[in-house]
C-alpha positions as CSV (number, residue, x, y, z in Angstrom):
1,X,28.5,27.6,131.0
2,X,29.6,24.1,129.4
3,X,33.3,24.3,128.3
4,X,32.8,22.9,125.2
5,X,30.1,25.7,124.1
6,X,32.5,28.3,125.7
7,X,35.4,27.1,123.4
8,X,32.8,26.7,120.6
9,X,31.8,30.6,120.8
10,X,35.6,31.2,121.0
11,X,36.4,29.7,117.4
12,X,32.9,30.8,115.6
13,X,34.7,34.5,116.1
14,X,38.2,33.3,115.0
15,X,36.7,31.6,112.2
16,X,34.6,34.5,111.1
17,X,36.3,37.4,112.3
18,X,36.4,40.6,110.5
19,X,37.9,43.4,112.8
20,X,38.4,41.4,116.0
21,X,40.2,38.6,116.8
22,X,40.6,35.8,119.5
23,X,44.0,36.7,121.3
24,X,43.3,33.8,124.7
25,X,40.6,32.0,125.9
26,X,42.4,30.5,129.3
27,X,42.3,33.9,131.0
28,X,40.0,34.5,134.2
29,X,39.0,37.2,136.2
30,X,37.6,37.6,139.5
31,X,34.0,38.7,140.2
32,X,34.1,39.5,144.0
33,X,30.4,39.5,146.7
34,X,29.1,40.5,149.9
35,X,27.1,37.8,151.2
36,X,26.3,36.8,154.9
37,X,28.6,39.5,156.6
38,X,31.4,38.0,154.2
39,X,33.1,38.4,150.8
40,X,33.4,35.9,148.5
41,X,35.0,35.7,144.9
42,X,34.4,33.2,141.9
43,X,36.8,33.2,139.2
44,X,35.4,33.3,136.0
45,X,36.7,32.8,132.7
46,X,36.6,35.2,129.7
47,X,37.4,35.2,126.1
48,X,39.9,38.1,125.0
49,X,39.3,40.2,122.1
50,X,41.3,42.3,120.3
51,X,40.3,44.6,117.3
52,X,43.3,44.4,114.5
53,X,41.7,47.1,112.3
54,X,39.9,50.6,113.9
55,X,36.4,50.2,113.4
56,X,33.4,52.6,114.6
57,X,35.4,54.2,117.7
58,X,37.6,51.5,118.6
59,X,41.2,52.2,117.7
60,X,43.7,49.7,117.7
61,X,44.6,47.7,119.5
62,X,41.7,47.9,121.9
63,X,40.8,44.8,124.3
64,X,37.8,43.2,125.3
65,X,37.3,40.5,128.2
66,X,33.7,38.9,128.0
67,X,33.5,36.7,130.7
68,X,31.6,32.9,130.9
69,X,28.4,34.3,133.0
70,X,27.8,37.5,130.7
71,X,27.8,34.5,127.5
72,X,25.8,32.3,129.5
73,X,23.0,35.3,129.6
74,X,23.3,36.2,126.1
75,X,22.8,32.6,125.5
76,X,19.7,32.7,127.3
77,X,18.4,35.6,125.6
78,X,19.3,34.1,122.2
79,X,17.3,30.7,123.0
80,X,14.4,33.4,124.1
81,X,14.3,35.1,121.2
82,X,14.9,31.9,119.1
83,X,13.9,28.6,120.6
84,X,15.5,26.4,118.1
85,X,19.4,27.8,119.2
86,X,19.0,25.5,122.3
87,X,19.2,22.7,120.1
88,X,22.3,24.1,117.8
89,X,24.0,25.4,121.5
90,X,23.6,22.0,122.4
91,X,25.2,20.4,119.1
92,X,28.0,23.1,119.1
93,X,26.5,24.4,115.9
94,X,25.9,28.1,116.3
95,X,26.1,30.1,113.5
96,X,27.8,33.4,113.4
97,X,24.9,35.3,113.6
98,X,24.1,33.3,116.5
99,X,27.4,34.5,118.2
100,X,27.3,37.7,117.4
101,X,24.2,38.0,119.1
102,X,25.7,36.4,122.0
103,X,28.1,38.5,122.0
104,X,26.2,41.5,121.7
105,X,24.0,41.3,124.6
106,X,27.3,39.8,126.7
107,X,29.1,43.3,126.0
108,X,25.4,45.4,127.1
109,X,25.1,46.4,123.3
110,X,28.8,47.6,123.1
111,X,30.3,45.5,121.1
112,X,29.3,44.5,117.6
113,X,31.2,41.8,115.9
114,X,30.3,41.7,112.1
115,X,31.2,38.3,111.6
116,X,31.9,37.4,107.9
117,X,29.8,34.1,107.0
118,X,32.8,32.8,105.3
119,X,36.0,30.4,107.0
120,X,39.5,31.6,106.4
């Protein structure tokens, strides 16, 4: 996933947020393979959330890593479902109902954001 879209995602939810927040963005973790009679790792990295109220069964403070390749695939589900977000992916203008999509299908369904449409 592109940096810049990664980052992108990452302040759509600050800017919107309504029970989760932000809390780093520079965190990795490592996703570990068997391939070819070896292991190999990649290092990916994630976006941390953090819920500041309780909401649903989530008590506070409850944290979240959603790593770059499960983003990248709820990217590609979003531009499946809706064609045109390649285009505002590509301009870095998703909308919050565009991330919280994203986000959705990153977390398996888990995790729902309810991002306000306004900016604090």
């Amino acid at each position: 996933m592109d940096k810049a879209l990664f980052y992108h995602i990452a302040d759509v939810i600050q800017e919107h947020r309504s029970w989760i927040e932000v809390i780093d963005t520079h965190d990795t973790i490592q996703w570990n393979y068997y391939l070819d009679g070896e292991f190999r790792h990649i290092d990916y990295q994630v976006i941390t959330l953090r819920n500041f109220r309780n909401q649903y069964c989530w008590q506070k403070p409850h944290i979240w890593k959603v790593n770059e390749h499960d983003l990248a695939d709820g990217l590609r589900k979003l531009i499946e479902r809706d064609p045109t977000a390649k285009t505002r992916a590509d301009t870095l203008s998703l909308t919050s109902k565009d991330v919280e999509y994203i986000i959705q299908k990153a977390t398996f369904e888990i995790l729902k954001l309810e991002l306000y449409e306004f900016e604090y």
